[in-house]
C-alpha positions, 0 to 999 in steps of 0.5 A, a space after each residue: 370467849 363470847 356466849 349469850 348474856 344470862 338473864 340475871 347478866 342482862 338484869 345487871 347490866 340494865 340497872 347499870 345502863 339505865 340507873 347509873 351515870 357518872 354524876 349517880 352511879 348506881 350503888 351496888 347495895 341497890 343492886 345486890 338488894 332490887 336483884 337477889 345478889 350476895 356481894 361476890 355474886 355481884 362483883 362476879 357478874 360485873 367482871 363477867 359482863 367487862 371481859 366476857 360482854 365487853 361493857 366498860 363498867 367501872 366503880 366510882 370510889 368516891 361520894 356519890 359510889 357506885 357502878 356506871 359507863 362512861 361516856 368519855 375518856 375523862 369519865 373512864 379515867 375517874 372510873 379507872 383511877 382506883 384500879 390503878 392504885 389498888 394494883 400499885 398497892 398490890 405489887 408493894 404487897 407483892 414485893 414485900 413477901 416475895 423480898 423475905 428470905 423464909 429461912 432466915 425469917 423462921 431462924 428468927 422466930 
């Protein structure tokens, strides 16, 4: 699905591009307060410009946080890495409901 960025897109997008860098990323509180965003504005924006716009943009979880592009593969992976283990967190939630017989948990209650 490809279509023109909207002005707040590209707004986003330039504030990334040009504030942050692996070294200082961007903070999202930086961003959300220069651009009017509420948190989930945001997050919807940035997820947006990744699939729709094709910008590899991660967070970086760590001190300094925030949003950058990487410039290689090694800055791409510290910016991954978080993804990787929140999703290995989720299929351990996932698992976890899905194992429990609902019948038999409510016999128990």
């Amino acid at each position: 699905m490809n279509r023109e960025m909207t002005t707040i897109e590209a707004n986003v997008l330039d504030v990334i591009l040009n504030r942050g860098s692996f070294k200082l990323p961007v903070k999202a509180e930086k961003i959300r307060n220069d651009l009017g965003l509420s948190k989930r504005g945001l997050e919807e924006i940035v997820e947006t410009l990744r699939f729709v716009h094709g910008h590899p943009i991660v967070a970086k979880k760590t001190q300094p946080s925030g949003y950058y592009i990487p410039r290689n593969k090694d800055e791409r992976e510290a910016g991954i890495t978080p993804y990787r283990k929140q999703i290995a967190t989720e299929k351990r939630n996932l698992g976890a409901v899905l194992s429990v017989d609902l019948t038999k948990y409510w016999e128990r209650a």
